[in-house]
KEPA-560305 format. One record per residue (C-alpha): residue in one letter; z, x, y. Coordinates in steps of 0.1 Angstrom, whole numbers, padded with zeros to 4 digits, always signed. Example, Ala and Ser with C-alpha at 12.3 -4.5 7.8 and 13.67 -1.06 7.14 Angstrom:
# KEPA-560305
A+0078+0123-0045;S+0071+0137-0011;
This chain:
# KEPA-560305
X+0963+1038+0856;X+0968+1017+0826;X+0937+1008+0807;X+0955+0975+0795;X+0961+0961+0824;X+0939+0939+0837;X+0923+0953+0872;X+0897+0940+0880;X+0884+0946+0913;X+0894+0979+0937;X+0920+0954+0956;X+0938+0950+0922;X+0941+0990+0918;X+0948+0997+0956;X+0976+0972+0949;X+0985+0986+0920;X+0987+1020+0936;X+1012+1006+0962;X+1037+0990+0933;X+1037+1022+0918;X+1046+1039+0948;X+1073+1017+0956;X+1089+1024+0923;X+1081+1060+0928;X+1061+1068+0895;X+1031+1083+0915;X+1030+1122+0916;X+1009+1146+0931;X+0994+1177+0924;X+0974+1199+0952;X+0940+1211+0948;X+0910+1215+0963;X+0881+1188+0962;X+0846+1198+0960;X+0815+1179+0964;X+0778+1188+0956;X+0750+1169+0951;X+0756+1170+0914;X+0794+1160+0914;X+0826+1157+0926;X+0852+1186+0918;X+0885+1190+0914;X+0897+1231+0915;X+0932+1248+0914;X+0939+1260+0948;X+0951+1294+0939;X+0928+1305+0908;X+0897+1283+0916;X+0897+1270+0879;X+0879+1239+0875;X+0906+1210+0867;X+0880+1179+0865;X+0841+1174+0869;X+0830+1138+0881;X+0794+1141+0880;X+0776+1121+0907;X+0760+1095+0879;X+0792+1086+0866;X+0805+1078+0899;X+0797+1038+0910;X+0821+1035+0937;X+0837+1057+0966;X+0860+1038+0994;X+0882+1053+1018;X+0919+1034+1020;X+0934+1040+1051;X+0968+1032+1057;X+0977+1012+1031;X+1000+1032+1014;X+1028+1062+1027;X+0998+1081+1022;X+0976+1070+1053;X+0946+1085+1043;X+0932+1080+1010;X+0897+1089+0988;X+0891+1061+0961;X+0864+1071+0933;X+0855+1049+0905;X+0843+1066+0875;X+0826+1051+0847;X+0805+1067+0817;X+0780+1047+0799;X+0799+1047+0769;X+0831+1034+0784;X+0842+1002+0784;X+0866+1003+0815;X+0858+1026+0847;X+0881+1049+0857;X+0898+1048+0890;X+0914+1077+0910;X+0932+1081+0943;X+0933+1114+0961;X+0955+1118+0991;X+0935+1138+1014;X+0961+1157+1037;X+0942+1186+1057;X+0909+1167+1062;X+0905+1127+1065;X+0891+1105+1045;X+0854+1095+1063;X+0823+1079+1041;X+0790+1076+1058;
């Protein structure tokens, strides 16, 4: 999402999510997510190459959004390193297993 726009809170950007899939500027790309207890991965389905690395201390927020959007089930992480100004925040649609947080 736009760093210049002002979200604020994880309503704004599950809002903002839900415009920009109305207007149909959101695009996927399948992989496979990983989690260990040092971070959250993101690996190409066919080659296993490593496409993003959220390690577990950069990570301040993780929310399920269920059926919200077309996508009814929906893994929020925000991601925020301590020089950043502005956390990050990215949606994965999680197709083959649901989204569950204990």
């Amino acid at each position: 999402m736009d760093k210049t726009e002002s979200i604020v809170t994880i309503d704004d950007a599950i809002k903002k999510l839900i415009l920009l899939d109305s207007r149909g500027k959101i695009w996927t790309q399948e992989m496979l997510l990983q989690v260990t207890d040092k971070a959250v991965k993101l690996l190409d389905c066919d080659t296993q190459e490593e496409l993003e690395n959220f390690p577990v201390t950069t990570i301040h927020l993780c929310q399920a959004v269920l059926n919200q959007t077309r996508y009814p089930s929906v893994l929020l992480l925000m991601c925020q390193d301590k020089d950043q100004h502005r956390p990050d925040i990215h949606f994965f649609h999680c197709d083959e297993v649901e989204v569950g947080l204990r």
